[in-house]
C-alpha positions, -999 to 999 in steps of 0.1 A, spaced: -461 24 697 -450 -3 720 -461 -5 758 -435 -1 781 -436 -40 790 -429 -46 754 -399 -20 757 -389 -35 791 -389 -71 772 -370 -57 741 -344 -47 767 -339 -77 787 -337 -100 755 -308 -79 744 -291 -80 774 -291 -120 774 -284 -121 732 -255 -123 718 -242 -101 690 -254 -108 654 -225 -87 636 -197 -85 657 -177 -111 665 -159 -105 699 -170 -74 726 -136 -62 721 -151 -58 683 -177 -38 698 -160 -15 718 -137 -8 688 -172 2 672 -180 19 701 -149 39 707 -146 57 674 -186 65 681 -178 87 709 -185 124 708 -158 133 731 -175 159 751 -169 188 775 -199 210 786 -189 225 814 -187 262 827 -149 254 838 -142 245 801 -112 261 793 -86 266 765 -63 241 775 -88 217 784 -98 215 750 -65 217 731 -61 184 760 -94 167 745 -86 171 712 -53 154 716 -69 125 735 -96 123 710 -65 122 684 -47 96 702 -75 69 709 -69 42 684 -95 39 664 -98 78 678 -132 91 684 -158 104 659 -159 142 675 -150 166 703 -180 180 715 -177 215 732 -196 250 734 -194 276 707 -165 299 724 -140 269 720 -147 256 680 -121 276 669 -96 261 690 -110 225 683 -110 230 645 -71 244 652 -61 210 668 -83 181 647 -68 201 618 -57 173 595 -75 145 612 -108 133 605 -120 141 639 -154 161 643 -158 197 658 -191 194 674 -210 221 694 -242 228 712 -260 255 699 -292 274 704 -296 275 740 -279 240 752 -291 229 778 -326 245 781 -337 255 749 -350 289 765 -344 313 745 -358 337 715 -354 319 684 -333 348 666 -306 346 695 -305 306 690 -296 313 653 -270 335 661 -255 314 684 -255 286 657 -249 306 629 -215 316 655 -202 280 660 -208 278 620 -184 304 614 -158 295 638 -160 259 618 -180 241 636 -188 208 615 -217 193 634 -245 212 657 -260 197 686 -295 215 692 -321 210 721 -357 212 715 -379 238 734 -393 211 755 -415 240 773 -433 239 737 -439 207 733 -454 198 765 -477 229 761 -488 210 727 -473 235 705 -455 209 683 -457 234 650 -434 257 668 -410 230 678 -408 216 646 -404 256 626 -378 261 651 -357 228 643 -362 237 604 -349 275 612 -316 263 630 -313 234 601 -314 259 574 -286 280 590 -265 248 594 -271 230 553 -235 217 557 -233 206 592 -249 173 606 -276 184 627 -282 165 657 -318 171 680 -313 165 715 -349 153 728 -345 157 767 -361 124 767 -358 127 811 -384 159 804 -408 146 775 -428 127 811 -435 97 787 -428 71 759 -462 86 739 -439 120 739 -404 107 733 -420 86 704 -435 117 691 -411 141 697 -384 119 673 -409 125 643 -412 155 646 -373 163 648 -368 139 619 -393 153 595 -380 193 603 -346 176 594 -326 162 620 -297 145 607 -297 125 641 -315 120 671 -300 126 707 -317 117 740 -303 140 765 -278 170 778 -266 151 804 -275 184 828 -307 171 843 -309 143 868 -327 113 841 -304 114 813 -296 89 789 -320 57 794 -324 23 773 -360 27 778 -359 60 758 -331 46 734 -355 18 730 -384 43 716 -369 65 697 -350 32 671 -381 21 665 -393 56 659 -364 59 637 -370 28 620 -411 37 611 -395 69 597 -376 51 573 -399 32 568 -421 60 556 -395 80 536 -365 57 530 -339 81 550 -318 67 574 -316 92 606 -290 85 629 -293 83 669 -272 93 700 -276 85 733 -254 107 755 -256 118 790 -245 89 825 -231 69 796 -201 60 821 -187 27 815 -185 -1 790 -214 -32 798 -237 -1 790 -224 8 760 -220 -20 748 -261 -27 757 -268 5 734 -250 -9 705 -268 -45 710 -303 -26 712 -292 -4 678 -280 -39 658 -311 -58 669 -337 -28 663 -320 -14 629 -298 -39 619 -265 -35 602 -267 -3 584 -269 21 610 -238 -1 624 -213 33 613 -202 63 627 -223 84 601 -256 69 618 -244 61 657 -228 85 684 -223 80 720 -220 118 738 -199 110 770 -170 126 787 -159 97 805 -165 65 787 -141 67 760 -112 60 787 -132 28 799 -135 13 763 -100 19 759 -85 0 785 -112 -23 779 -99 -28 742 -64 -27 751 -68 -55 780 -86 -80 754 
């Protein structure tokens, strides 16, 4: 596990390097752009709000990899990406605290699966974890993965909650070896969200995972991701850590609600 100097020093080389497989930043905010998890989480969430995402997510050229929203509106989001290769993703299992029974968590994703949901965004019981009950954590990750075989699974760490880089490190293995499809650092409801520090930690925890059992595990920061310089410093961090193959949609998300308008003007200015 590296020190935090080391992860501090990882970060500030990036920010000064230049980008190895890209050859412009309007290259990388392409990338970026149809990375985006297009996301509304709020309790105003409406209907129209979400026919209104989908059509923005839609319209984006490239357009983004998913619209992200609560259970209640993945019917409506399947409805309007009908026909498009744009993702209906939903938080499930007790977003944003993870406090809950675990039968009520599976009915809550086994819900969004029905209503055609095609990738669930989960948060770990961080209560668990930090009371050293990792076994829990880890059946409860495998329970919600086995009621969602055909959906990407995505494991949202709270990475502002696990109180340090020991935790975040280990908290990624065990969400990769119950089965997450990807990591995710944050809700983006508590007041340390998404962090390069934590970003930082968890590709190199992804990248001792592979090396361990050859599968690649995708990551997603997501949460104060707001405009482009710092999405453009997660994707530098991901292409000098794990190196091209994790450079694709199927392996890199960014959650955000507001970024996606930033790397579009960005992309249509350059």
């Amino acid at each position: 596990m590296l020190a935090l100097s080391e992860i501090q020093k990882c970060i500030d080389e990036a920010v000064k390097a230049n980008f190895s497989f890209f050859s412009s930043a309007k290259e990388v905010a392409q990338f970026a752009l149809q990375c985006v998890d297009l996301t509304t989480l709020e309790g105003s969430d409406t209907e129209r709000k979400v026919r209104q995402l989908c059509g923005k997510a839609v319209n984006f050229q490239p357009h983004t990899a998913a619209v992200c929203v609560y259970p209640l509106f993945a019917g409506i989001a399947k409805q309007c990406l009908s026909g498009t290769d744009v993702k209906v993703a939903c938080v499930a299992g007790a977003f944003p605290s993870g406090q809950s029974p675990l039968e009520l968590k599976l009915a809550e994703v086994d819900y969004a699966v029905t209503q055609g949901a095609d990738e669930i965004d989960m948060v770990i019981s961080r209560g668990k974890f930090l009371e050293g009950r990792s076994q829990e954590v880890a059946d409860e990750i495998a329970a919600i993965r086995s009621h969602c075989s055909s959906q990407r699974l995505k494991v949202i760490l709270e990475t502002g909650e696990l109180q340090s880089i020991e935790n975040i490190y280990r908290a990624s293995m065990i969400a990769m070896q119950a089965g997450a499809d990807y990591i995710k650092t944050s809700t983006g409801k508590i007041a340390v969200n998404a962090t390069p520090q934590a970003f930082v930690v968890m590709l190199y925890a992804i990248k001792e995972y592979y090396s361990l059992t050859g599968r690649m595990v995708g990551v997603k920061p997501a949460g104060g991701i707001a405009d482009t310089d710092s999405a453009l410093l997660y994707v530098k961090l991901l292409e000098r850590i794990l190196g091209a193959p994790w450079l694709d949609k199927r392996y890199f998300r960014i959650g955000t609600s507001r970024l996606a308008d930033q790397l579009y003007t960005y992309i249509r200015e350059h």
